[in-house]
Each structure stands twice: as C-alpha cells, then as structure tokens.
VEXZANU-874279 format. One record per atom (N, C-alpha, C): x, y, z; atom name. Coordinates in steps of 0.2 Angstrom, whole numbers. Each point is the difference from the previous one (the first is absolute). Last residue first. Layout:
BEGIN
VEXLO     c1     c2     c3  filum
VEXLO      X      Y      Z     CA
...
This chain:
BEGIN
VEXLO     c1     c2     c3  filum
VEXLO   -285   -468   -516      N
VEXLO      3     -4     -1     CA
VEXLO      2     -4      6      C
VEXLO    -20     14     -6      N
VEXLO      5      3      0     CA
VEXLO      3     -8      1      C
VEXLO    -23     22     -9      N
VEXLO      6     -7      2     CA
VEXLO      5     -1      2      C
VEXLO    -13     21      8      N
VEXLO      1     -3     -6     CA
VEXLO      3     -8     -1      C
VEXLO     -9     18     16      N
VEXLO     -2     -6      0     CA
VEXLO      2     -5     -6      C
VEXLO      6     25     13      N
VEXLO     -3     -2     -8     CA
VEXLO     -4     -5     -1      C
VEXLO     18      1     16      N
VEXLO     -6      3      3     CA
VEXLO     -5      2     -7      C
VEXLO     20    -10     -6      N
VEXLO     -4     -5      4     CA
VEXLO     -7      4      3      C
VEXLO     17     11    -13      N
VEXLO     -5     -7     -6     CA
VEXLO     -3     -1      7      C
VEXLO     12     16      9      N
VEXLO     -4      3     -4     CA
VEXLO     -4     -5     -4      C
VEXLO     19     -6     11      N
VEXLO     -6     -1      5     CA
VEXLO     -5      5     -3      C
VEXLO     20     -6    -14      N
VEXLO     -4     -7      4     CA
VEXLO     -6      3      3      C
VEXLO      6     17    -14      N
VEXLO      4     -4      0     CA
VEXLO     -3     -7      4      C
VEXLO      1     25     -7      N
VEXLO     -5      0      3     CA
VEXLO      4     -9      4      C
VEXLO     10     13    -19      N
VEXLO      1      1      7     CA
VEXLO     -6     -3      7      C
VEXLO     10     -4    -25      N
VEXLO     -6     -5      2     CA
VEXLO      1      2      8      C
VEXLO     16      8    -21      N
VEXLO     -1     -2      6     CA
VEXLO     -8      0      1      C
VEXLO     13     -5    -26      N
VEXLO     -6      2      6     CA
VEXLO      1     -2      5      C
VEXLO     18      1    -19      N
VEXLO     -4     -6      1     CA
VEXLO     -4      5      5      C
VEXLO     18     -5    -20      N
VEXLO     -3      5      3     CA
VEXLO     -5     -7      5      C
VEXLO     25     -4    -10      N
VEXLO     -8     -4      2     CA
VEXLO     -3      9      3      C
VEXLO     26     -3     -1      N
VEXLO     -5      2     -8     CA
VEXLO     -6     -2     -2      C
VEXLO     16     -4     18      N
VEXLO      1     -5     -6     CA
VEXLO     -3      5     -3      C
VEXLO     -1     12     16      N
VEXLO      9     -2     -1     CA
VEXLO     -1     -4     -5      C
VEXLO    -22      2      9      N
VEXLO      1      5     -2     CA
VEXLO      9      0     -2      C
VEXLO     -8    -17     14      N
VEXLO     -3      0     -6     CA
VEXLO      3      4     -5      C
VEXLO      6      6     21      N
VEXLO      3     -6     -1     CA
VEXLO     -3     -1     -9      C
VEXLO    -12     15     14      N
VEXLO      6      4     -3     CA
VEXLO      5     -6     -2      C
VEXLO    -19     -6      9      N
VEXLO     -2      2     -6     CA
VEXLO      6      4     -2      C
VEXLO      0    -10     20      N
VEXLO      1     -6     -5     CA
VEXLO     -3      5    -10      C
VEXLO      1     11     21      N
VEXLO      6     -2     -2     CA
VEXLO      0     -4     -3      C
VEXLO    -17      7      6      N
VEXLO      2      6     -4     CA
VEXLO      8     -3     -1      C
VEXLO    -17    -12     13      N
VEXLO      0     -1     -8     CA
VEXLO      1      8     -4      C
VEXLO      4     -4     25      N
VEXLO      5     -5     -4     CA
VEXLO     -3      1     -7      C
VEXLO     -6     15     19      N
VEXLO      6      0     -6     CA
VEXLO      1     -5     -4      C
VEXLO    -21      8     16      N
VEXLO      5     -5     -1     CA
VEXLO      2      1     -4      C
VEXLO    -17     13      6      N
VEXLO      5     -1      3     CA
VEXLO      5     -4      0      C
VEXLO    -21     -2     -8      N
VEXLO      1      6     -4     CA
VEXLO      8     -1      4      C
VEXLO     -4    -25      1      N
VEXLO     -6      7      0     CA
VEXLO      4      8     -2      C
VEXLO      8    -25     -2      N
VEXLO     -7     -1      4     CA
VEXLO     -3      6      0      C
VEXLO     12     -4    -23      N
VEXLO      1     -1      7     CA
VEXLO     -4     -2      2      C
VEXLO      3      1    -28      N
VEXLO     -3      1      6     CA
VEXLO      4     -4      7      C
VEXLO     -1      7    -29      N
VEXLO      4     -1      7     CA
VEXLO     -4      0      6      C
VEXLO     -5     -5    -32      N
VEXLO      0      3      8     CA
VEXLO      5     -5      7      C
VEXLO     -1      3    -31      N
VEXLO      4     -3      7     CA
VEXLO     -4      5      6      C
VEXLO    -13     -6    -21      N
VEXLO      3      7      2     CA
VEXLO      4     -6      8      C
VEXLO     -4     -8    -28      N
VEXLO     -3      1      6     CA
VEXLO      4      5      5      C
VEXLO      0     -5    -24      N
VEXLO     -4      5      1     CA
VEXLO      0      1      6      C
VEXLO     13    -18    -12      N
VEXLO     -6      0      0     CA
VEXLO     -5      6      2      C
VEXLO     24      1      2      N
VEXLO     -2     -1     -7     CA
VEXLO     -9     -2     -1      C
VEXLO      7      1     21      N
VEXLO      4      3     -1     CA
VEXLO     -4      3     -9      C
VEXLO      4    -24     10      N
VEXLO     -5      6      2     CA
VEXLO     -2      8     -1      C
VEXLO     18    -12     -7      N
VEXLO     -5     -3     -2     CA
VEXLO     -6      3      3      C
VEXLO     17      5     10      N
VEXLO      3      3     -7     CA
VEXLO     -6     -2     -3      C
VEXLO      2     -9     21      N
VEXLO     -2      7      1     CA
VEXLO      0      4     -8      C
VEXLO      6    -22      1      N
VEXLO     -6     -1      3     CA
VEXLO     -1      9      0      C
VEXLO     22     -7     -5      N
VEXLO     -4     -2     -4     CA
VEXLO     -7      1      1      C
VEXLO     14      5     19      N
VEXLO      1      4     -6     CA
VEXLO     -4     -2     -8      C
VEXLO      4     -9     26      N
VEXLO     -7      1     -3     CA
VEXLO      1      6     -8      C
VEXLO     20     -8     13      N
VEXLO     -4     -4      0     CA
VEXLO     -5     -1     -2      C
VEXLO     10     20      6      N
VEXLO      4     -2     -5     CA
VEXLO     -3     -5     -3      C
VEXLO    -10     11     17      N
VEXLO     -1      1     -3     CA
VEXLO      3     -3     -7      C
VEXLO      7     -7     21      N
VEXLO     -7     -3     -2     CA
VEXLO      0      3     -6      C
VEXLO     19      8      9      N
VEXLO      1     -5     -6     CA
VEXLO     -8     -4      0      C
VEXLO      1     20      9      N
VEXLO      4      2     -6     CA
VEXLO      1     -7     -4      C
VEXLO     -7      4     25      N
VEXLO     -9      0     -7     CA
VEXLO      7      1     -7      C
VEXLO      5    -11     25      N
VEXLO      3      0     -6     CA
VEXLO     -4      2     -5      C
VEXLO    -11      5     23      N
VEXLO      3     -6     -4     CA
VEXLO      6      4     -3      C
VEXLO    -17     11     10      N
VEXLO      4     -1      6     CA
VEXLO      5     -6     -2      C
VEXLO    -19      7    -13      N
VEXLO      4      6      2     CA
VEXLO      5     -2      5      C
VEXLO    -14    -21    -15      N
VEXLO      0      6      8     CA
VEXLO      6      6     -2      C
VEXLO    -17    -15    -16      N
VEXLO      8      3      1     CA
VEXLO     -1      3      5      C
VEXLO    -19    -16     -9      N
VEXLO      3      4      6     CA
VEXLO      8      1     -3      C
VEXLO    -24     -3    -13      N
VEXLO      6     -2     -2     CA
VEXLO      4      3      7      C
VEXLO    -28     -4     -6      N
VEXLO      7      5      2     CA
VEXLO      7     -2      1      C
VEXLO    -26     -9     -5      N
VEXLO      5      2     -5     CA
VEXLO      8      5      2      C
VEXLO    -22      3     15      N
VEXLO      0     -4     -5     CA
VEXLO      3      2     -7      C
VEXLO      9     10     25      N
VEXLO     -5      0     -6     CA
VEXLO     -1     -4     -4      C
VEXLO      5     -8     25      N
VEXLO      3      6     -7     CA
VEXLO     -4      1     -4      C
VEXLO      5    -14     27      N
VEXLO     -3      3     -5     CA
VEXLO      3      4     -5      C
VEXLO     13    -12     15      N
VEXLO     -8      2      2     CA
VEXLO     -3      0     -3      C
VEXLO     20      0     -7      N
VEXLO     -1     -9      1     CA
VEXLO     -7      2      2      C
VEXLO     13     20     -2      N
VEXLO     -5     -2     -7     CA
VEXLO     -2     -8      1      C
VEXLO     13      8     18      N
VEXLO     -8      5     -1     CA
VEXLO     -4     -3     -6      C
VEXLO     23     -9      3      N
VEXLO     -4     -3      5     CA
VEXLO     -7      4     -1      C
VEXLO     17      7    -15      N
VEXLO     -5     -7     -1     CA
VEXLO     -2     -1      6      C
VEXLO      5     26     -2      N
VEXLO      5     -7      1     CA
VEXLO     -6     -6     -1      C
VEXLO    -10     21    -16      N
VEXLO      2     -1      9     CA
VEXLO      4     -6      0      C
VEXLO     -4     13    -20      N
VEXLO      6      0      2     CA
VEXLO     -1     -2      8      C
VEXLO    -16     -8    -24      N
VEXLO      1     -1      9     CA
VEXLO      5      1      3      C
VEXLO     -9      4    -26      N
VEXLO      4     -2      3     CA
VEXLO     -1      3      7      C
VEXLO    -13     -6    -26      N
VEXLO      0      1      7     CA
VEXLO      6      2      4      C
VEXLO     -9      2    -24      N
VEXLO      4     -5      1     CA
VEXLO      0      1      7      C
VEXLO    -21      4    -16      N
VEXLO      4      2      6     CA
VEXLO      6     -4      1      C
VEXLO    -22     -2    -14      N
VEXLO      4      5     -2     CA
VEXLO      5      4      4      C
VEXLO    -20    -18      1      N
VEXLO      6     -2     -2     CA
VEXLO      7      5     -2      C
VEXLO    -24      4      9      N
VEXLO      1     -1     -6     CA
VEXLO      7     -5     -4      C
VEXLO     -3      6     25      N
VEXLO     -7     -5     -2     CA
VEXLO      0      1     -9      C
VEXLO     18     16      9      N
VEXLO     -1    -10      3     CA
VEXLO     -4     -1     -2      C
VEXLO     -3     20     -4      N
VEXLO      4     -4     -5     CA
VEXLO      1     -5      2      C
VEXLO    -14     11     11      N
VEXLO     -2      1     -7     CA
VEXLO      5     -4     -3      C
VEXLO      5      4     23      N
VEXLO     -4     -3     -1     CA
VEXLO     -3     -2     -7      C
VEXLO     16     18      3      N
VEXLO      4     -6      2     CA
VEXLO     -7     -5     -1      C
VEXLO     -8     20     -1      N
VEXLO      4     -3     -6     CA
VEXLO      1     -4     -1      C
VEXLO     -9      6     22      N
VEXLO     -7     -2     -7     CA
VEXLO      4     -1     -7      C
VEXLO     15     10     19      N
VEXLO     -4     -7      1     CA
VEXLO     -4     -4     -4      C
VEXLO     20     16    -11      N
VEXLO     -8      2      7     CA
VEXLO     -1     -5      2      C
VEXLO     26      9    -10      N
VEXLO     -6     -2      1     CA
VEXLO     -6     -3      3      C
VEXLO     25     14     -9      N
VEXLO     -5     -3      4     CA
VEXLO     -6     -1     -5      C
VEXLO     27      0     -8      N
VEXLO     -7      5      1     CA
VEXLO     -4     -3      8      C
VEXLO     25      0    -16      N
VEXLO     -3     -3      6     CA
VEXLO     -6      3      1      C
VEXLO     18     -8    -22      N
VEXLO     -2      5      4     CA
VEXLO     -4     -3      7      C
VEXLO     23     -7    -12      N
VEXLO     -7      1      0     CA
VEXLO     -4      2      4      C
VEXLO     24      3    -11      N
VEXLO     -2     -1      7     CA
VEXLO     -8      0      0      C
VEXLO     23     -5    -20      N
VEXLO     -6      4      5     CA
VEXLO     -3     -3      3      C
VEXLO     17    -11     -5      N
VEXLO      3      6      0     CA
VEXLO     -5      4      3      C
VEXLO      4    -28      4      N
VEXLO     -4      5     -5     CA
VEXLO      3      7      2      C
C-alpha cells in the first residue's frame, strides 16, 4: 500500500470498552513465549522480534475486514517503556492499517485486574 496509516494512542478504559464490546482487533507485539503467559482476551501475537511484514501479510483479509467493520486495531506491549508495539504499529502503519498504541500494555491490564488469557 502507498499510504501510511495513521498511529494514535490509547487509554486503558478504551482499550477495555472496546474489547469487551467486540470492537477491537488486538495485537500482542511481545515474543510468543510472554504471550504463551498470558494476554489480552482476543489477542492475536505478532512479535516485534518476528517476521511482523509477512504475519501482517498473512492476516490481511481479517485486518481489512475488520477494518471495514468499524473496528479499532490496537497495539500493545509489556509496559510504557517497551518499543515493541511502536514498531509493530509502524509495520501496520506501511500496509496502510491505522491502528492505536495501548502504551500502558500487559502490565498496566494486569495490575488493573482485568481479564486475561
């Protein structure tokens, strides 16, 4: 794709609203082992430490569709300090998927109490 999709943030209480509405496509930029732990209900892992160009490529139908449905691509890590879901949002962002960092990210959902996978 040519354009670049945008990249915004977002809150804990958002990301929560939408998930539990069904209005989130999720995505887990930690390596699989951490997301084997635990993850957000619903959350698709592309590690940041992977091939995220051809996963992406891979989930293209589903992100499009989604997408088309209204819903908001979020990104999340382990925590404010972690890069990986900026680079996985700037990967999206190349195909032309806008999509929300979710800075807070694993341990911001957990100490929260929220659900979790």
């Amino acid at each position: 794709m040519n354009n670049r999709g945008e990249i915004g943030s977002i809150s804990l209480s958002e990301v929560f609203s939408l998930q539990q509405s069904g209005q989130a496509m999720i995505f887990d930029a930690r390596p699989a082992f951490f997301f084997g732990l635990g993850h957000l209900p619903g959350a698709i892992n592309i590690s940041a430490h992977g091939d995220m160009d051809t996963a992406i490529h891979k989930r293209e139908k589903e992100i499009e569709a989604a997408l088309a449905a209204g819903r908001t691509l979020v990104v999340y890590c382990t925590s404010p300090t972690c890069p990986d879901a900026r680079t996985l949002a700037r990967h999206l962002s190349g195909f032309g998927y806008p999509s929300s960092i979710f800075s807070g990210g694993w341990d911001e959902w957990k100490e929260a109490g929220l659900p979790t996978e």
